[in-house]
C-alpha positions as CSV (number, residue, x, y, z in Angstrom):
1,X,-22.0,142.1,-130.5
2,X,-21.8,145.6,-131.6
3,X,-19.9,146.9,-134.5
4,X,-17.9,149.6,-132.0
5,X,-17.5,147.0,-129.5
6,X,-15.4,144.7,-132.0
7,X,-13.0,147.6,-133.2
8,X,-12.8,148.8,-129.5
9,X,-11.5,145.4,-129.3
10,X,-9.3,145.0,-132.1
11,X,-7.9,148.6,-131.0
12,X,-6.5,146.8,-127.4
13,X,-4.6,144.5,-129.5
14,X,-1.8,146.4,-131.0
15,X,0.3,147.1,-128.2
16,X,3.5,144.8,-127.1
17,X,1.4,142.8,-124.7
18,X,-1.5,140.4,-124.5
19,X,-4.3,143.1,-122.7
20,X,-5.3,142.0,-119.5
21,X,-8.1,143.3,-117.4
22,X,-10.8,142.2,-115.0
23,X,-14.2,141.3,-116.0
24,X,-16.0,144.3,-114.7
25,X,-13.3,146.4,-116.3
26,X,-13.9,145.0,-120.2
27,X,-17.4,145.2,-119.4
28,X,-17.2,148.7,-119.4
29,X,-14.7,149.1,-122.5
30,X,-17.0,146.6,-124.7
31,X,-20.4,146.2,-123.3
32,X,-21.5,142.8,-121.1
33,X,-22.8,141.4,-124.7
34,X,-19.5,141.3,-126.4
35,X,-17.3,140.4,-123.4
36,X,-19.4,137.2,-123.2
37,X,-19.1,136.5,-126.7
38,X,-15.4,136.6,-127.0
39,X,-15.3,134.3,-123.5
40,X,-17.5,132.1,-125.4
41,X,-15.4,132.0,-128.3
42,X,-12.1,131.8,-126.9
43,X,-10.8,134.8,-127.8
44,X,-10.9,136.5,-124.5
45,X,-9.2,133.5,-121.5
46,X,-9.9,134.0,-117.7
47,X,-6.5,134.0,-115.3
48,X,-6.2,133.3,-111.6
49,X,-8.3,135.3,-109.5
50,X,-6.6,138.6,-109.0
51,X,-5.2,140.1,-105.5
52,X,-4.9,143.1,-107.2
53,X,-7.6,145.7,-108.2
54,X,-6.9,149.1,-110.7
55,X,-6.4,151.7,-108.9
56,X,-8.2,154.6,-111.1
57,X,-7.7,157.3,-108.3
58,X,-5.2,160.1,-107.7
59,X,-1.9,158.0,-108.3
60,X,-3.3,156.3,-111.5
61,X,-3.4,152.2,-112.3
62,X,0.5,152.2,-111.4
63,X,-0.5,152.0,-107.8
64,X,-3.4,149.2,-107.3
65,X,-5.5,148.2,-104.8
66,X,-4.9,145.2,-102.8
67,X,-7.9,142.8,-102.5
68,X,-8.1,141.2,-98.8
69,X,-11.2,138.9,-97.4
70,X,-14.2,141.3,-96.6
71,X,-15.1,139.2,-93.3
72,X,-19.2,138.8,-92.4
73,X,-20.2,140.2,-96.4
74,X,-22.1,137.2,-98.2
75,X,-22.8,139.6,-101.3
76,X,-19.7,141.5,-101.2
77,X,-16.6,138.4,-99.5
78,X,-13.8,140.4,-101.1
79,X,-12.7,144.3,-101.0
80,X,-10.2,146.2,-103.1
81,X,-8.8,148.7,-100.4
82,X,-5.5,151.6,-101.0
83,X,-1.9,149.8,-101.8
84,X,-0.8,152.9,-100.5
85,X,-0.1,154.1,-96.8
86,X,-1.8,156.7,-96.7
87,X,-5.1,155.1,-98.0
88,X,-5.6,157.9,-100.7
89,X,-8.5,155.2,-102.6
90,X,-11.9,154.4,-101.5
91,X,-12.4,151.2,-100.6
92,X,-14.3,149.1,-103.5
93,X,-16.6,146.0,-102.7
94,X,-16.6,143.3,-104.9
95,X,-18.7,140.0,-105.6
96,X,-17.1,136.4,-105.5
97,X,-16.5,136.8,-109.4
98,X,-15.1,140.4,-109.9
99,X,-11.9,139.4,-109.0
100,X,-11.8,137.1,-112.4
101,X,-9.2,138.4,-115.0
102,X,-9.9,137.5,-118.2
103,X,-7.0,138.0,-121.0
104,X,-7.0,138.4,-125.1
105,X,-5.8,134.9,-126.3
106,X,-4.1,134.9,-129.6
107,X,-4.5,131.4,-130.1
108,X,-8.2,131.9,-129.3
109,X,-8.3,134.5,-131.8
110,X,-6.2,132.3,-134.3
111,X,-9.0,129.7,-134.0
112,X,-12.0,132.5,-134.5
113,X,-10.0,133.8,-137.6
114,X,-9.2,130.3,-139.3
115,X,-12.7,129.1,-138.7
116,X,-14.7,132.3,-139.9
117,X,-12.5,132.8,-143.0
118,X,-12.0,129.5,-143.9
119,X,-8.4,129.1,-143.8
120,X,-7.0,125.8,-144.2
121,X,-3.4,124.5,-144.0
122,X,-1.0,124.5,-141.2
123,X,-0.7,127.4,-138.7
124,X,2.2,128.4,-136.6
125,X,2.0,129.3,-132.8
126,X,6.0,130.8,-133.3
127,X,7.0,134.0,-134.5
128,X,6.8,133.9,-138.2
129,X,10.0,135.6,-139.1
130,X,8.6,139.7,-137.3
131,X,7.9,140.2,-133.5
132,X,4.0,139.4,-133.2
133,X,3.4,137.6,-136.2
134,X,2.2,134.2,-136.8
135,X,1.0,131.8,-140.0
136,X,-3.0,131.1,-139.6
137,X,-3.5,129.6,-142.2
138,X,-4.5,129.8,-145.7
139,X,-7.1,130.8,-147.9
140,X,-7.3,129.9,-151.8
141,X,-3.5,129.6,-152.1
142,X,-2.6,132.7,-150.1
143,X,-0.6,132.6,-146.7
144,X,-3.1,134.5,-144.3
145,X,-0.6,135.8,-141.6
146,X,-1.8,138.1,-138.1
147,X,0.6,140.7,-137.3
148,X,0.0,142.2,-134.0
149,X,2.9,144.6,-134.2
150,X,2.9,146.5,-137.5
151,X,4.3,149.3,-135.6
152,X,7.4,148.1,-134.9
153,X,10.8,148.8,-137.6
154,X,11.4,146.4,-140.6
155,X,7.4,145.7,-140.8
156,X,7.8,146.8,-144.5
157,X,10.4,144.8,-145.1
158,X,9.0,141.9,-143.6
159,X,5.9,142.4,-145.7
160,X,7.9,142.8,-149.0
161,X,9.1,138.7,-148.2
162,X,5.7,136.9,-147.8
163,X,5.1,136.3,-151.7
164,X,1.3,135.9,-151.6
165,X,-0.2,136.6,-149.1
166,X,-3.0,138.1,-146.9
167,X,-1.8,139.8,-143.5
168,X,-4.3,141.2,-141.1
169,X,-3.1,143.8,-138.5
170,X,-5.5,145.2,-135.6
171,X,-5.6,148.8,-137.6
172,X,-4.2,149.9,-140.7
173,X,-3.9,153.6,-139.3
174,X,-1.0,153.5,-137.4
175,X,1.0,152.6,-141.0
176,X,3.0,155.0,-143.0
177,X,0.3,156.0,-145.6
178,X,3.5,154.7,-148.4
179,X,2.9,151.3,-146.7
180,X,-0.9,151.7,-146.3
181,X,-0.8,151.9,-150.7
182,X,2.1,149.7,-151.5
183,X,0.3,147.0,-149.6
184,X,-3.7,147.8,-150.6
185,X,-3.0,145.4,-153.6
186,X,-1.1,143.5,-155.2
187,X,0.4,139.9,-154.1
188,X,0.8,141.1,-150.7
189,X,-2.3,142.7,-149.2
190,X,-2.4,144.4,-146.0
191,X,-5.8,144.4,-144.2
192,X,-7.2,145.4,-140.9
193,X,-9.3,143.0,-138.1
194,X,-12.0,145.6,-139.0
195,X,-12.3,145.4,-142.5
196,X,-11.4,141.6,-142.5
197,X,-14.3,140.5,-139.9
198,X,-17.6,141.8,-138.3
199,X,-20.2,140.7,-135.7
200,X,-22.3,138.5,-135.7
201,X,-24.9,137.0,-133.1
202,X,-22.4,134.3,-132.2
203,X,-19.3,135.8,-132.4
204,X,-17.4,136.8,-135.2
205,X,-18.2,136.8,-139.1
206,X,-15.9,136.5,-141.4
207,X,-16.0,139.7,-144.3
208,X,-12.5,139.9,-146.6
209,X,-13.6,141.7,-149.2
210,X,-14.1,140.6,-152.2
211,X,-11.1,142.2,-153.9
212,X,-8.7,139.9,-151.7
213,X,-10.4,137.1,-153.5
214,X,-8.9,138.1,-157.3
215,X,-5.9,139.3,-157.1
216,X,-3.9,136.0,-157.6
217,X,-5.7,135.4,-160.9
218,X,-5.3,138.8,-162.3
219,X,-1.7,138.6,-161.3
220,X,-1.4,135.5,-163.5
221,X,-3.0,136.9,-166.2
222,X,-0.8,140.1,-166.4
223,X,2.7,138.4,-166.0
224,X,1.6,134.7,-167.3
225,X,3.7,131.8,-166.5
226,X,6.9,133.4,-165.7
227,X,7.2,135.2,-162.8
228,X,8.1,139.1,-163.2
229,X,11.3,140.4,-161.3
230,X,10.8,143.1,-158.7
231,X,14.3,144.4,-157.8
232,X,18.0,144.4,-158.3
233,X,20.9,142.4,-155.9
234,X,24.1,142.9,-155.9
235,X,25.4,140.5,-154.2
236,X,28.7,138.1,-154.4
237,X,27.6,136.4,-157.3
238,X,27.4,139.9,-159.2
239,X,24.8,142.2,-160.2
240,X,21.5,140.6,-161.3
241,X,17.7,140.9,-161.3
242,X,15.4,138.9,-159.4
243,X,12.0,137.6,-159.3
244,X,9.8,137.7,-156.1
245,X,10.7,134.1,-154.7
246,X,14.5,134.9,-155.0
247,X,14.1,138.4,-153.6
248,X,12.4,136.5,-150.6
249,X,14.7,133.9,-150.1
250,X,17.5,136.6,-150.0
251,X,15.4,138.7,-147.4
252,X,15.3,135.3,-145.8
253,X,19.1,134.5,-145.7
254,X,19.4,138.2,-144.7
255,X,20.5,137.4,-141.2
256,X,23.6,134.9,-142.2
257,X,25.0,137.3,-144.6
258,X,27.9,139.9,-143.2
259,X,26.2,142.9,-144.6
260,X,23.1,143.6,-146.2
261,X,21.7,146.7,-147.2
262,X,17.5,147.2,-148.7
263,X,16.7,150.2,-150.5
264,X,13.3,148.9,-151.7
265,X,11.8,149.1,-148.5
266,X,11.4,152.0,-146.1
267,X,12.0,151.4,-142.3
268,X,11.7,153.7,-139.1
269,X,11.9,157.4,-139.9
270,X,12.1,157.3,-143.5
271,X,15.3,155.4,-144.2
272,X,16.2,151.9,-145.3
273,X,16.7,148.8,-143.4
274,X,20.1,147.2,-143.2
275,X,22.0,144.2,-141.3
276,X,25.5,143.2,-140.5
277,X,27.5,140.4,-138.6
278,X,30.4,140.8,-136.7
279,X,33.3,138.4,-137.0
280,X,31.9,136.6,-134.2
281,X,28.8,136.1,-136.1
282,X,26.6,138.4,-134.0
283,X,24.0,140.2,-135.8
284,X,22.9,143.8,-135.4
285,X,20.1,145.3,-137.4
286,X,20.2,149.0,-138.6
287,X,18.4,151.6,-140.3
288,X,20.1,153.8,-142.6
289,X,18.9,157.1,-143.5
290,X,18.3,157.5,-147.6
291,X,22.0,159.5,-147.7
292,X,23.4,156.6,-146.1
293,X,22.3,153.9,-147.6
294,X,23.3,155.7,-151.1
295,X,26.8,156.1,-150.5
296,X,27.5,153.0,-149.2
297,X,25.5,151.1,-152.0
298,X,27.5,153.3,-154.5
299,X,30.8,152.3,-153.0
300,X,29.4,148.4,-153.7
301,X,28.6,148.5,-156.6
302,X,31.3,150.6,-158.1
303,X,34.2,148.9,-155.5
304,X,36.5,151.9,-156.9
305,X,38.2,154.6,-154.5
306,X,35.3,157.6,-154.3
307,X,36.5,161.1,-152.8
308,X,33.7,163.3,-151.7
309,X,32.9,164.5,-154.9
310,X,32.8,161.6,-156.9
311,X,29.9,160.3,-155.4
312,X,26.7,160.9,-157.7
313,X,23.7,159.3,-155.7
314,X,24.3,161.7,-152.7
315,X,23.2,165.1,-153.2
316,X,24.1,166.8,-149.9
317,X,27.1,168.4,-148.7
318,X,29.2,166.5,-146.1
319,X,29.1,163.3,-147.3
320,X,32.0,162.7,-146.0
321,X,30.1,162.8,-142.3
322,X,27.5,160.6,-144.6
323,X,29.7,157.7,-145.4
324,X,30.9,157.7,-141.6
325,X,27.8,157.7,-140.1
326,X,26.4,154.7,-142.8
327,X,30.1,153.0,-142.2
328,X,29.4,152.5,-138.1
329,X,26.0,151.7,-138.1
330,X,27.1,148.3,-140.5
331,X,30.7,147.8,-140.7
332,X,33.6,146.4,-137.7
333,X,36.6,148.9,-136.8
334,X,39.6,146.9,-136.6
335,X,41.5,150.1,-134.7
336,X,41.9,153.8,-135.2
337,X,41.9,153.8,-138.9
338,X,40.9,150.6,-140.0
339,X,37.8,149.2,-140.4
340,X,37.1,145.5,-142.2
341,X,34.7,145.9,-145.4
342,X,34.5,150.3,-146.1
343,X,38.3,151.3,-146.0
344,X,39.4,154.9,-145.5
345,X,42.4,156.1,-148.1
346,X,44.0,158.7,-146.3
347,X,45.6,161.7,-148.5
348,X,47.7,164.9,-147.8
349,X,44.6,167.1,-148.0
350,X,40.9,166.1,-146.7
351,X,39.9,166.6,-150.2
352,X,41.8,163.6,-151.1
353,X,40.5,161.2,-148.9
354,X,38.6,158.5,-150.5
355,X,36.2,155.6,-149.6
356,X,36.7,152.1,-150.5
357,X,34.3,149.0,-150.2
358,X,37.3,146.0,-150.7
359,X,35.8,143.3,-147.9
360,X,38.3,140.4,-146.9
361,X,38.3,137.1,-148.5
362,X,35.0,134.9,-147.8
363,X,33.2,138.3,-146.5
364,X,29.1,137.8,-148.0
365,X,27.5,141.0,-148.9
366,X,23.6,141.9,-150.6
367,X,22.8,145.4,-151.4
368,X,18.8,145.3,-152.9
369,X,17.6,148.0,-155.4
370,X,14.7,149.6,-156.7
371,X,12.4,147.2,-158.5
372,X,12.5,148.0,-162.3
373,X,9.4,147.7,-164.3
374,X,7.7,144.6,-164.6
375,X,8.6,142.5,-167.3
376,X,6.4,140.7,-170.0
């Protein structure tokens, strides 16, 4: 198997869906030689035999051929003609097997990845917590995770909760080059299907590099026995720092909590990811831009009455528009004027409208800072 068939491969694999073509059509993509190799392996999975054939004329693959019985053909039984009226499409004769579809298998690729890296433990076949993503394993006490959609929001975040670990992606490219360098290494190591495998005669070869391999010991040494802490909560219980395992169990309980707000991480377009729950319980993710998340993080952790000007972690002007904006992307309006957690003091004169953050009785609340430095 070529090198530039196996990342041609690994390419196909970060989109939403499993890809899915016929024989003759991954032939061409990857080369006869590497098609039957991943079949062989698993990795690649043959469906039913298709009635439908890519259309790759005038009108695109949206409007495919239609494979009928090619009556008084030995060589040729089958043939792809025009799903359209108007029969824009050549006909196209096809063999007994080029109707075969064959499909990229995860769990065939699970398999291929545990067995040529030498991951033990258990593996998950569910969703491990991030669209895509799924426990394979793991390799000299690191969780080894796939993530087939770093692309989508909150991967960051995500990341920032698996403690030690090891997560391959299909390409490291498409990431935020701030993701690409928080995640080269450390406890959580980002690496891509490329750099983390290569071909062999067989199949697949396993190739992590050898940096991978050390950075649990080094981390030991540097911080010893007690575990540094890596951020700031505010959350119910007061204003605290915590180590890595607590700042991944709160990530964790994230979802049960009526609002929580992350400025350690960065998520679509720049800004920070945030949740809330509605008083029926209903969750609803967010992202709030930088000036957002500020203001309303100020108005936690200070929980006084702030006009416009007293806030002073948002440098912009409007931040009145600021703190409205942040308030409905995470808080419940109760009517006109009312909302449940960020309240609204009216005044005689705009200028003398302040913000509040006084939540109800029993309302749970985590705002995440900045981590600090790492301590001895």
């Amino acid at each position: 198997m070529a090198t530039g068939a196996l990342e041609g491969f690994f390419s196909l694999l970060d989109q939403a869906k499993a890809p899915t073509f016929h024989r003759r059509d991954w032939i061409a993509r990857l080369g006869e030689p590497a098609t039957k190799a991943l079949v062989r392996t698993g990795v690649l999975v043959a469906r039913a035999q298709a009635h439908w054939y890519p259309c790759g004329g005038p009108w695109g693959d949206g409007c495919p051929r239609r494979v009928v019985e090619n009556h008084g053909s030995r060589e040729h039984p089958f043939v792809a003609v025009c799903g359209r009226d108007d029969g824009s499409c050549l006909e196209v004769l096809l063999r007994a097997d080029e109707r075969e579809v064959l499909a990229a298998s995860v769990d065939g690729l699970t398999r291929q990845l545990r067995r040529v890296l030498h991951a033990g433990g258990a593996a998950d076949a569910e969703d491990a917590g991030f669209p895509g993503a799924r426990r394979i394993g793991e390799r000299d006490g690191r969780a080894v995770y796939l993530a087939l959609a770093p692309h989508w929001p909150e991967f960051e975040a995500w990341l920032a909760a698996r403690g030690e670990a090891i997560v391959l992606v299909p390409s490291v490219a498409t990431l935020p080059p701030a993701v690409r360098d928080r995640f080269r290494d450390g406890a959580v190591v980002v690496v891509s299907l490329g750099e983390a495998l290569c071909p062999g005669d067989d199949g697949l070869v396993g190739a992590l590099p050898e940096r991978l391999l050390v950075v649990r010991d080094s981390a030991r040494a540097t911080y010893g026995a007690s575990p540094p802490t890596v951020c700031t909560v505010i959350d119910n219980g007061g204003e605290r720092t915590v180590t890595r395992p607590e700042y991944e169990a709160l990530v964790a309980g994230a979802p049960k909590l009526d609002l929580f707000i992350d400025t350690t991480v960065t998520a679509a377009g720049g800004g920070h990811p945030a949740s809330s729950r509605d008083e029926k319980g209903k969750l609803r993710r967010e992202t709030l831009t930088v000036h957002e998340a500020a203001a309303l993080v100020e108005l936690v952790r200070t929980r006084r009455a702030l006009r416009e000007g007293d806030f002073a972690t948002v440098s912009v002007n409007a931040v009145a528009k600021v703190v409205e904006r942040g308030r409905r992307k995470v808080d419940v309006q109760l009517g006109r004027y009312e909302w449940r957690a960020f309240h609204t003091l009216r005044a005689d004169t705009p200028e003398g409208k302040r913000w509040q953050f006084n939540p109800p009785q029993g309302f749970t609340a985590a705002v995440v800072f900045a981590p600090p430095r790492p301590t001895s």
